[in-house]
N, C-alpha and C positions, 0 to 999 in steps of 0.2 A: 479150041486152043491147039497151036501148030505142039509137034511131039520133037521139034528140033530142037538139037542139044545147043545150049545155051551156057555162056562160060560167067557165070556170079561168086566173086570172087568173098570171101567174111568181108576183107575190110580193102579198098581200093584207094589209097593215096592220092594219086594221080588224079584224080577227079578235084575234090578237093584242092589240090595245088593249079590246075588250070584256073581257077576260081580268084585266086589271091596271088598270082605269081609276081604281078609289077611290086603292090604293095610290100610284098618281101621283098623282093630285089633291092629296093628304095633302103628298108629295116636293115639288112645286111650290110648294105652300102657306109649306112651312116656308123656303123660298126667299127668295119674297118679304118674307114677315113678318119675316124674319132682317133683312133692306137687305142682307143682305153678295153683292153681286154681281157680285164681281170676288175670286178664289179662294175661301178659308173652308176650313168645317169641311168639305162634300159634299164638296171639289174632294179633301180630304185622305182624308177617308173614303171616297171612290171609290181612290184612289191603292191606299190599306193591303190595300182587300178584294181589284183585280186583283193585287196584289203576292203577297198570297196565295195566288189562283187559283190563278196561271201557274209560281210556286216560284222568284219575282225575290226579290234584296234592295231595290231601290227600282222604286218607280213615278212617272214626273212625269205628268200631263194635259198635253196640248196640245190644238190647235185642231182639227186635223183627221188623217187619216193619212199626207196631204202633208207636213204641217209637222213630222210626228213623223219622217219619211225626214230631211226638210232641215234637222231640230238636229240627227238625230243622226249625220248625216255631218259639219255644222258643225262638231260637239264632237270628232269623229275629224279634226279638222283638213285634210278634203276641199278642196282647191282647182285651182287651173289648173295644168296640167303633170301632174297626179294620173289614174292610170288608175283607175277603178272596175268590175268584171265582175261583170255580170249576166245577165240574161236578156231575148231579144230578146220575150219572147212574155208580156206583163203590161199590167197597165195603165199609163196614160202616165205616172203621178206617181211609177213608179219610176225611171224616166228621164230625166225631165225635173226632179228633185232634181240628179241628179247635173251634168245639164246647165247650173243654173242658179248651179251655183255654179264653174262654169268650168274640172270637171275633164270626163276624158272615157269616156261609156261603152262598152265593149271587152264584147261580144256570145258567148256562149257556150250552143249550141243546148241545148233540152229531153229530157227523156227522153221518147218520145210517149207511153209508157203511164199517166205521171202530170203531164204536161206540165209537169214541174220542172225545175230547170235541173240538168244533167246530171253528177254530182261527175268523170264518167270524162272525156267532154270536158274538161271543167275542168280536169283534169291534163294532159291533151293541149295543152293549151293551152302551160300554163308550160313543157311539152317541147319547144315549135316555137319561142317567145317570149322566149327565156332571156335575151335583150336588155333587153326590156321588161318583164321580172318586175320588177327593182327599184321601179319607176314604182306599181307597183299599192298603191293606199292602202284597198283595202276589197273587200269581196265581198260583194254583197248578193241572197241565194238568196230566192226568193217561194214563200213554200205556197201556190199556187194554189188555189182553189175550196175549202178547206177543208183541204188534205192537206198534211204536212210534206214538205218534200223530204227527198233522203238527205244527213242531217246528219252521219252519223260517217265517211266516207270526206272529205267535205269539208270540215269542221272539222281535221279530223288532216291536210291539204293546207294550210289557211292556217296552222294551228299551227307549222307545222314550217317556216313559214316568214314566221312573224309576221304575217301578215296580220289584219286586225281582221275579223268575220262580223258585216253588220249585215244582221237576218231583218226581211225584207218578209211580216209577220207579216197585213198587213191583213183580209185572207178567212178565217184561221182563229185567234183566238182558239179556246181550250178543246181543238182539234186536237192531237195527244198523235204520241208516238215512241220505237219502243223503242230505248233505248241501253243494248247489249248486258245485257239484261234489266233494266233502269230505264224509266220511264216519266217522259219528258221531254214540256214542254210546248212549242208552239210560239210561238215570240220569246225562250223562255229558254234554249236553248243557245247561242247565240252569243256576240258581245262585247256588241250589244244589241239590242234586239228593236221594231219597233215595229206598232202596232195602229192600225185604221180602225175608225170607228163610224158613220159613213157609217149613214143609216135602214136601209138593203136590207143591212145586214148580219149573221150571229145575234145580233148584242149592236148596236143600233142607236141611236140616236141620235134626235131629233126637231130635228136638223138638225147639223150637224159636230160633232166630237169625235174627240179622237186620244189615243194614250197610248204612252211607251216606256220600256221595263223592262230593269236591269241588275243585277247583280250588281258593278259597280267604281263604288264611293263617287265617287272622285274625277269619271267619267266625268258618274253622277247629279247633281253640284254642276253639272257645266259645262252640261246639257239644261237644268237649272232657271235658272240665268242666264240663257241664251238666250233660254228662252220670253219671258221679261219685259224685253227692248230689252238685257240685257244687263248689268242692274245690278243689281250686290251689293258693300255693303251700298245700299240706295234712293238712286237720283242719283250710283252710284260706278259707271263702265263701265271694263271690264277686259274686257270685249267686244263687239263689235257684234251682238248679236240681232235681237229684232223680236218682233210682241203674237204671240204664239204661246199664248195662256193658254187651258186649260179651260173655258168656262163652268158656273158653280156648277148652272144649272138641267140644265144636259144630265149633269151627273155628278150629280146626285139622281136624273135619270130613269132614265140608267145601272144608278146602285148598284139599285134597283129592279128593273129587268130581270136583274140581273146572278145574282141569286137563283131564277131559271128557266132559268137559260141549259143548266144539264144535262139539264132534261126536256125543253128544244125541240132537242137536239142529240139525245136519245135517239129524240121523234119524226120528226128529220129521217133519220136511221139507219135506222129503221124504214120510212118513206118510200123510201128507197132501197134497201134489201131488197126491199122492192114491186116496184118498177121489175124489180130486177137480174133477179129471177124470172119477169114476165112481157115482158120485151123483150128474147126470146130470137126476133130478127128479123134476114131477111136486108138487109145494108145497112147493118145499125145496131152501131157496139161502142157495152158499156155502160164505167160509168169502172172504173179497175182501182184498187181501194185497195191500196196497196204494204204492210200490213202487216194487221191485226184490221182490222176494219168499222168500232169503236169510236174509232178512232186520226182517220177520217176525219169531218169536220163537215159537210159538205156544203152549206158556204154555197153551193154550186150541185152541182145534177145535170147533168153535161156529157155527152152520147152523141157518139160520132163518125159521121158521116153519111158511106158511102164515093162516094155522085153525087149530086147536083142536093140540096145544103143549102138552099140559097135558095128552092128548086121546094117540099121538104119544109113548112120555114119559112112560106111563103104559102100553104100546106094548114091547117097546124092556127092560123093567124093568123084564117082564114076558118072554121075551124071552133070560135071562142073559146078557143082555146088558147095564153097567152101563152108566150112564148121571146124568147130574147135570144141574140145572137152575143159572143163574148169569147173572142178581140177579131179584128175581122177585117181590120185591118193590123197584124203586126208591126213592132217601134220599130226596127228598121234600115231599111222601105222607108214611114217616115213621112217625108215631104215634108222636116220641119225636120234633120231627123238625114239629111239625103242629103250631106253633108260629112264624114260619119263614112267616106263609101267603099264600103260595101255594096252590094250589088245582088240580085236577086232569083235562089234558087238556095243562096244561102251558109248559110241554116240553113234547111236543109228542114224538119224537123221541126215548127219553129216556125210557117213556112211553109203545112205541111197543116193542123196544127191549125185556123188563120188560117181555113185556107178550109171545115172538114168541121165543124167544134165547132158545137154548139147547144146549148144550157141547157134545161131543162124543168123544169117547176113543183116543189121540192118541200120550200117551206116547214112547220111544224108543223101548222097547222092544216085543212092536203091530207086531205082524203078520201077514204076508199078509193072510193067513188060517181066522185069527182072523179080520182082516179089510172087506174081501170077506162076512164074515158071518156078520157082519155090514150092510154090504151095500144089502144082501140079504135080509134081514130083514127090513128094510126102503123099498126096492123095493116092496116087497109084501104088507107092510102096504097100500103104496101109490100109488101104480097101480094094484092092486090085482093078483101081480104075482110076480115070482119069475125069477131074471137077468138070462139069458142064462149063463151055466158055461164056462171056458175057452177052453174047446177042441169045442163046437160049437162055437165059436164066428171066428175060423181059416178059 
């Protein structure tokens, strides 16, 4: 294998867009020439086709996958005084929803082999807490990096005790789960689901988009009020919202994308069978999908690094190798959340991840040229040598 430096970027756009360029052109077109640029037909026919997807009875658009957490905690009537539990180990806008609407988030560690939040803890919890159970207004579990968490032990925990399940769905649209031999999607087993379309996501955006999906009419009525200040019928408030609306052009780019989303999820599967097979390296775990390969999206490839992530991380930075850390402070020892009382120690779990996680490239349009030089470069960092190329391995 040649030792020439090679430019692999995390995530490459541009690929991707050479691929679909007319068909958007076409989707934007009909946008504009429509004037309708504040909901419409896209905003609705984006709705019907994820509603489809994912196996919801309603889909609303919103703005972004912020805004889809902070209606639809809104519409669950989340406020101050109200416990919500999650997980310490996410991105910030799962937290800072809950923060901002003046309830309080109450911390429940990951499982480290799928960094999701743990359904066993979680029972542990309400075992120590029985004070504080009544107070809990919602549970919002995150599929990380593409992967469901464990839905059917935690589900059957809030159920049984009325708890509402709102899935911090952002990283895995298309992401699937067996229940007890069905094939569930993720965001649609709970009471409601919501999605991030964020660009860097499998179903991306060309700049914010969010969506969340239910199965309870009445819930669906309350998200669509919201998004729009709050009024229904026009100029009648029966609630305080805020512009949480779709825009029509990013749900045409959407629905667009939305009709490849299974072949870039196949090549990113495929991408990650690559990986799992040749970075069988000391130092390095790869991720553990908790169920089929299939079930897993891998809106990221996480490996765990057991020393020197950062040492690693400025090796293949220097040797054109993009990566990204996610996330490397958990929301308990974030500066704004140090009133919550936590301190460093309390979820370890959450903790290592923080510190050993590293992302590696492995969007659809990943190379096997491009994955080999990956994997050569890890190999020499961390065995001080370089993998036998394929004509010796025969």
């Amino acid at each position: 294998m040649s030792n020439a430096r090679m430019q692999v970027p995390l995530l490459d756009l541009r690929q991707q867009l050479s691929q679909i360029r007319e068909p958007l052109r076409i989707a934007i077109d009909e946008v504009v020439d429509s004037t309708r640029y504040i909901g419409g037909p896209k905003v609705e026919e984006l709705e019907q086709a994820i509603a489809g997807y994912v196996g919801s009875r309603h889909a609303i658009g919103v703005s972004s996958g912020t805004d889809a957490l902070l209606v639809s905690l809104t519409a669950l009537g989340v406020g101050p005084g109200d416990l919500v539990l999650t997980t310490p180990y996410s991105f910030f806008a799962t937290i800072g929803t809950i923060s901002r609407l003046g309830a309080t988030a109450v911390f429940v560690d990951i499982d480290p082999a799928t960094y999701n939040l743990d359904p066993y803890q979680l029972r542990q919890w309400f075992d120590k807490n029985s004070a504080d159970a009544g107070r809990v207004k919602a549970i919002v579990p995150v599929h990380l990096f593409g992967q469901c968490a464990d839905m059917v032990p935690l589900l059957d925990l809030a159920q049984a005790r009325g708890i509402p399940v709102v899935e911090d769905a952002a990283q895995a649209i298309g992401a699937s789960y067996d229940w007890n031999g069905e094939r569930r999607h993720a965001g649609a087993m709970g009471t409601i689901g919501c999605y991030s379309f964020f660009p860097s996501k499998n179903l991306g955006a060309m700049g914010d988009g969010g969506m969340v999906v239910t199965d309870d009419a009445q819930l669906a009525e309350r998200v669509r009020c919201l998004r729009n200040h709050g009024a229904h019928p026009k100029h009648r408030h029966a609630l305080v919202g805020g512009n949480f609306r779709l825009d029509p052009l990013q749900a045409a780019i959407l629905r667009v994308k939305l009709d490849h989303l299974e072949e870039w999820h196949s090549e990113r599967q495929a991408n990650a069978a690559y990986y799992d097979e040749h970075l069988r390296l000391p130092g390095i775990t790869t991720p553990s999908p908790r169920g089929e390969r299939r079930d897993h999206v891998y809106n990221q490839y996480v490996i765990s690094v057991s020393s020197d992530r950062d040492g690693l991380r400025s090796w293949l930075t220097t040797s054109g190798i993009g990566t990204e850390v996610y996330y490397p402070v958990p929301a308990h020892l974030q500066p704004c959340f140090a009133s919550l009382g936590y301190t460093e120690g309390c979820f370890p779990h959450s903790e290592y991840a923080a510190e050993h996680s590293l992302a590696l490239p492995i969007y659809p349009e990943l190379t096997t040229e491009m994955q080999d030089y990956v994997v050569e470069r890890l190999t020499e960092r961390l065995t001080g040598q370089a993998p036998a190329s394929p004509a010796e391995t025969v």
